[in-house]
PLY file of the C-alpha trace (Angstrom):
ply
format ascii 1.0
element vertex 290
property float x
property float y
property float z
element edge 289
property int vertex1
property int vertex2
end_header
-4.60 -11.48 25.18
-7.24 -12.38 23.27
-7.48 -15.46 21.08
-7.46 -14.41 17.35
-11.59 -15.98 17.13
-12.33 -13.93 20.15
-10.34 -10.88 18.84
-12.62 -10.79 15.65
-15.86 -10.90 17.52
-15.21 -8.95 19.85
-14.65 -6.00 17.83
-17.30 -7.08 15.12
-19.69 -6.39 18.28
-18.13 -2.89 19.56
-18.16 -1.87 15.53
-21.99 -2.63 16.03
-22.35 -0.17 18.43
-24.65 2.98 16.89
-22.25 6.36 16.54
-22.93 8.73 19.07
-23.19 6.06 21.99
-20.47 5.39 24.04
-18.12 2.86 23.15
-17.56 -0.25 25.30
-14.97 0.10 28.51
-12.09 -2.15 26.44
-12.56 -0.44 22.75
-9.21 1.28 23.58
-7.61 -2.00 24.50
-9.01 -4.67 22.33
-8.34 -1.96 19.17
-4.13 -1.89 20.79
-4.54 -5.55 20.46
-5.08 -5.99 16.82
-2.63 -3.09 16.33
0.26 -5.05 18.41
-0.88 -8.13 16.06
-1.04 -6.52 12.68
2.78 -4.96 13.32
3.71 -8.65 14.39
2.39 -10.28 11.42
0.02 -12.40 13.30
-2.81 -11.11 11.46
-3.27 -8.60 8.04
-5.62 -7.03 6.13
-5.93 -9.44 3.21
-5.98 -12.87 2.74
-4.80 -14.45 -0.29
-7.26 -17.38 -1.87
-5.79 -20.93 -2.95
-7.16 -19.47 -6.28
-4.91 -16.92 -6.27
-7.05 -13.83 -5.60
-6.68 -11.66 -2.91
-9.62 -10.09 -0.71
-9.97 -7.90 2.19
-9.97 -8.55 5.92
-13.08 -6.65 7.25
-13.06 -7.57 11.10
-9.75 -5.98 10.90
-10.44 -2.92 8.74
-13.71 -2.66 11.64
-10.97 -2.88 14.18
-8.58 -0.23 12.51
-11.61 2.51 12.22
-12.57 1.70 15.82
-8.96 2.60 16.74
-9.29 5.93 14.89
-12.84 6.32 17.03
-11.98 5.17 20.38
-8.78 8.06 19.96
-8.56 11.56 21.25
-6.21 14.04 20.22
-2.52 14.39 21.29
0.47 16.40 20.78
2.74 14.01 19.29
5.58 16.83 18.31
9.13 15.78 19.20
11.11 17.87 21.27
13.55 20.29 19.89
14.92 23.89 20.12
11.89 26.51 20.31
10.37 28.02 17.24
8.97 31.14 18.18
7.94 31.95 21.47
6.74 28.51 22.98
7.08 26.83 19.73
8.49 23.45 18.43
10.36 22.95 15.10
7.61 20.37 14.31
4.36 19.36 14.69
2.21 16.76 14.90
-0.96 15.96 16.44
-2.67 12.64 15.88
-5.34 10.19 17.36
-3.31 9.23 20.28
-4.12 5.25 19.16
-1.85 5.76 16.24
1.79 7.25 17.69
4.19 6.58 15.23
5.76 3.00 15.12
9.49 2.81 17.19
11.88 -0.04 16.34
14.95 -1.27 17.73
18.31 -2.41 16.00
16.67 -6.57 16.52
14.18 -5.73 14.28
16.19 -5.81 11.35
14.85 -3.04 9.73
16.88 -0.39 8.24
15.09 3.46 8.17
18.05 5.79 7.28
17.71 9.18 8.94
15.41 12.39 6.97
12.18 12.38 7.93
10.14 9.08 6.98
7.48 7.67 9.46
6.06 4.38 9.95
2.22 3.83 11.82
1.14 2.03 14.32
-0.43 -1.33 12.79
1.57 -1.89 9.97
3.44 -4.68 9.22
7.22 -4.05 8.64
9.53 -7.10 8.00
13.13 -7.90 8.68
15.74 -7.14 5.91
13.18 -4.14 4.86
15.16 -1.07 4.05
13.54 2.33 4.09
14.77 5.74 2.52
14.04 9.23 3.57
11.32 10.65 3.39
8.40 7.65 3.02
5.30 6.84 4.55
3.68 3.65 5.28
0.37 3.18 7.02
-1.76 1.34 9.13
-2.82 -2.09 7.74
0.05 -2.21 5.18
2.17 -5.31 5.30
5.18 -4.89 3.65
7.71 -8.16 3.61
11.03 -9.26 3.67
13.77 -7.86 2.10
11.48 -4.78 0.02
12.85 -1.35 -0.44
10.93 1.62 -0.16
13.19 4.62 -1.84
12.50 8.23 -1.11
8.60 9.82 -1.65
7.04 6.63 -1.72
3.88 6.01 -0.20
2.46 2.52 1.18
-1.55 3.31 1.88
-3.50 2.09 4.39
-4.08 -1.92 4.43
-1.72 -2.15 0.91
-0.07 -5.67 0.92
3.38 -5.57 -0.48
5.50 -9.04 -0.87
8.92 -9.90 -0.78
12.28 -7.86 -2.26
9.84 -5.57 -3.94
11.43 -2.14 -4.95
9.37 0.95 -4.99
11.34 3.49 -6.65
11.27 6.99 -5.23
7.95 8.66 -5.51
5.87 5.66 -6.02
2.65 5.55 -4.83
0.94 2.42 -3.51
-3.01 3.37 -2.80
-4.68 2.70 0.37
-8.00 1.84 1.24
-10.21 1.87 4.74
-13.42 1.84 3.69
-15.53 0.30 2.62
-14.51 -2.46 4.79
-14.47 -5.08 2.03
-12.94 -3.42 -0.61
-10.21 -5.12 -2.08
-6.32 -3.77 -1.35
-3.85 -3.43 -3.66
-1.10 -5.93 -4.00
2.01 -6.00 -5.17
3.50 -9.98 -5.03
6.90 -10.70 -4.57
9.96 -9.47 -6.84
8.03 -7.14 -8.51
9.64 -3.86 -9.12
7.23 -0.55 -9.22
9.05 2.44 -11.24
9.85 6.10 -9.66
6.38 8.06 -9.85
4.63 4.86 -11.05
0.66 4.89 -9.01
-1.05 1.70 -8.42
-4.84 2.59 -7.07
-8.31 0.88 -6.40
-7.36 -2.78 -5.82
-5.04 -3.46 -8.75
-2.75 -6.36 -7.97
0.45 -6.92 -9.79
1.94 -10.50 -9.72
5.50 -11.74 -8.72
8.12 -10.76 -10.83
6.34 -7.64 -12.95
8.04 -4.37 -13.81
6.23 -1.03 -13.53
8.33 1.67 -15.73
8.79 4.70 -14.28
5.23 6.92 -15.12
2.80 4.11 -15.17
-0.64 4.91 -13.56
-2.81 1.42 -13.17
-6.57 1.56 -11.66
-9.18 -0.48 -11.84
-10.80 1.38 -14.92
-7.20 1.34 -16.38
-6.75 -0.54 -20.07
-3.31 -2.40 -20.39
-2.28 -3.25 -23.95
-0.75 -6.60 -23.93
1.37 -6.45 -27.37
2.96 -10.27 -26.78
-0.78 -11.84 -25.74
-2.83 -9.11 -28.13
-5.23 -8.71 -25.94
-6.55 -5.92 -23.39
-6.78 -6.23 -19.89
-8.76 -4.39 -17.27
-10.52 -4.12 -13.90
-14.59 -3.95 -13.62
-16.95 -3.28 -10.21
-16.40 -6.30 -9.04
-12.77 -7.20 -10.03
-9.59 -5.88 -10.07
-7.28 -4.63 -12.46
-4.44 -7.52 -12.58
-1.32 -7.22 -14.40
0.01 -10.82 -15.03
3.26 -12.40 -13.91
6.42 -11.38 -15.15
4.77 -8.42 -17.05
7.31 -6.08 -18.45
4.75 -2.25 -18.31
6.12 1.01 -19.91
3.98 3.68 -20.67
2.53 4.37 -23.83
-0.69 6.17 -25.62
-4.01 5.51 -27.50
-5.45 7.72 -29.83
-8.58 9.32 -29.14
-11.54 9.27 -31.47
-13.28 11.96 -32.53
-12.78 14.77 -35.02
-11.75 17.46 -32.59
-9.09 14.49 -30.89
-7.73 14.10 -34.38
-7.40 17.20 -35.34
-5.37 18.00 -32.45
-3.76 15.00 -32.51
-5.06 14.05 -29.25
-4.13 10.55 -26.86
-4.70 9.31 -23.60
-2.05 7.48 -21.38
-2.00 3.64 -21.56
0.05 0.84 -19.97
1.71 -1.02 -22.15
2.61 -4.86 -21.98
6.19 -4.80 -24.17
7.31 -8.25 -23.00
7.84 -10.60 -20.33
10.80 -11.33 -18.15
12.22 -14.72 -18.06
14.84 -16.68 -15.93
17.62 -14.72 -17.97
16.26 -11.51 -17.49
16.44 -9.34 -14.86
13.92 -5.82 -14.30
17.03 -3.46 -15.72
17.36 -5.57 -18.42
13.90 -6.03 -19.25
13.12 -2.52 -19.34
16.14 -1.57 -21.62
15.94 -3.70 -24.17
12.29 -2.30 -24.36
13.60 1.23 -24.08
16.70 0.96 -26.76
0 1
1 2
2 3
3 4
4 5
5 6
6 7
7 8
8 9
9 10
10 11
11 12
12 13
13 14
14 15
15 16
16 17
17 18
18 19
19 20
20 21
21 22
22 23
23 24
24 25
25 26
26 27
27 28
28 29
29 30
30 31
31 32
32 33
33 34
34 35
35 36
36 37
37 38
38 39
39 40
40 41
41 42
42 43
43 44
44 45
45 46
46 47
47 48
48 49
49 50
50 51
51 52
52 53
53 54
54 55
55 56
56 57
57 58
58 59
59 60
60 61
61 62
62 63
63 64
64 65
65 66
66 67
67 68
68 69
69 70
70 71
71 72
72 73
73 74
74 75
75 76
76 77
77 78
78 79
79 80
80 81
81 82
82 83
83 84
84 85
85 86
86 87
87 88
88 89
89 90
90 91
91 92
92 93
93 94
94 95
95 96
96 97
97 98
98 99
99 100
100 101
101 102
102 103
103 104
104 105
105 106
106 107
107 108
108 109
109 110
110 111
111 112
112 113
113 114
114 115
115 116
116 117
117 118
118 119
119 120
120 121
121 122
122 123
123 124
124 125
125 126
126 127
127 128
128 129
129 130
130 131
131 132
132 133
133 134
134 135
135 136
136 137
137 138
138 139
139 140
140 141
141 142
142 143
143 144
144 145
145 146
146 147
147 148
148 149
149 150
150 151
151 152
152 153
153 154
154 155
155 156
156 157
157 158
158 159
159 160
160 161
161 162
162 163
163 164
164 165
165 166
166 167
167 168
168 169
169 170
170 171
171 172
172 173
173 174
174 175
175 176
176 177
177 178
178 179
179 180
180 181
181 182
182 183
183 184
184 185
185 186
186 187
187 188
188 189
189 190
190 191
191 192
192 193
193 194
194 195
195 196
196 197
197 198
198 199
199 200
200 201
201 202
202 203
203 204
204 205
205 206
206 207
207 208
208 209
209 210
210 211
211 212
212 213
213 214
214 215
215 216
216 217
217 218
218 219
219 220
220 221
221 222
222 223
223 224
224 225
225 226
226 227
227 228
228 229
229 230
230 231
231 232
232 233
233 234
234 235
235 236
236 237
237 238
238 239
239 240
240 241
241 242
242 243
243 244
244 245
245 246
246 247
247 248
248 249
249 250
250 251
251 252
252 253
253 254
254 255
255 256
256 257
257 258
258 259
259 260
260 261
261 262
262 263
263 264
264 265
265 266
266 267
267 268
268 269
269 270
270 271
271 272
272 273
273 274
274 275
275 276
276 277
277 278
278 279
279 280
280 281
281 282
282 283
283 284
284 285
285 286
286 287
287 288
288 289
């Protein structure tokens, strides 16, 4: 096993190899390596600053997309009663570097029966409970004690802190390439409403509530009604919502005569309020809501 120093350079220098020349003898095995380490925790796809910020990882988003190259196809269907004449009830084929993730009852996490998967190279922490059907991808670190409910996606190299709770069909973006592009983030305690999308490096502290419905990119504008003042992400930083931010959904009015004649607005996060020792998400959200 490689040191975690070696690990980088060594597949810093296979990356560096031109396409369409053959990779190195151990691409296959130094690319299982960083896999093995990402699921243990030993190493992830963002670092967090003393600052604060967050930024990506890119030896190990090099060493994920070398995993995907160094792979071949293979049948990864389960077995099950014929469908049709030679058939399987299911199937799935995949680069044979990414099988699906297998756990055991020792570690801790809960992934109740109906279809949800889990890739190789993603983090998964004890106390995490996972509802059918969800996805969660290689890179992603997800930590202790988070629940991920029914349709909700975790993206590739998303970083998602402690007893967070994605609601059912929330969708956490993902993001490979480029290698240094920033993930998104969603700190601990935060809750992210049902159908709620977070995309293109947006972080959201600790403690913040989504609503259910709210879309947040980096070109997103967030009306903060308790700060008055507008928040949003630009090329070369993020869209952040602050700590503790209480976000429903709202509207803006568009300009322009057609727009007002048809009485025309575009969607827009709203800051209502922020939560304080006294005041949990639920709360939060219907005091907003009443």
């Amino acid at each position: 096993m490689l040191s975690l120093p070696d690990l980088a350079f060594r597949l810093d220098t296979i990356a560096a190899t031109p396409a369409g020349e053959p990779l190195p003898a151990d691409t296959e095995a130094v690319t299982l390596q960083l896999l093995h380490r990402l699921e243990k925790g030993e190493v992830r796809a963002a670092a967090r600053a003393e600052d604060g910020g967050w930024t990506a990882v890119p030896w190990v988003k090099r060493g994920i997309l070398l995993a995907f190259r160094v792979g071949h196809l293979v049948d990864m269907s389960p077995p099950g009663a014929p469908h049709g004449e030679g058939g399987r009830p299911f199937h799935f084929i995949d680069k044979h570097t990414f099988r699906p993730r297998r756990f055991e009852v020792a570690d801790g996490v809960r992934i109740v029966p109906g279809g949800s998967a889990i890739r190789r190279g993603a983090h998964v922490a004890r106390g995490v409970v996972c509802m059918p059907p969800m996805y969660i991808n290689v890179g992603a670190w997800v930590d202790e004690g988070t629940m991920v409910d029914s349709h909700a996606l975790v993206g590739s190299c998303a970083q998602i802190g402690r007893r967070v709770h994605l609601s059912a069909a929330a969708q956490i973006g993902g993001v490979l390439e480029p290698v240094n592009a920033s993930p998104v983030v969603i700190e601990d305690d935060v809750v992210v409403g049902g159908g709620c999308g977070v995309y293109e490096g947006t972080i959201v502290r600790s403690r913040a509530v989504l609503g259910a419905g709210v879309i947040l990119t980096r070109a997103t504008r967030v009306y903060d009604l308790v700060h008055e003042r507008v928040l949003s992400g630009s090329a070369s930083a993020p869209l952040e919502i602050p700590a503790a931010a209480v976000v429903v959904p709202g509207a803006r009015a568009l300009k322009g005569t057609f727009a007002a004649e048809h009485g025309l607005s575009a969607q827009t996060p709203l800051i209502v309020k922020y939560r304080d020792d006294k005041t949990d998400a639920s709360t939060a959200l219907e005091a907003w809501l009443r």
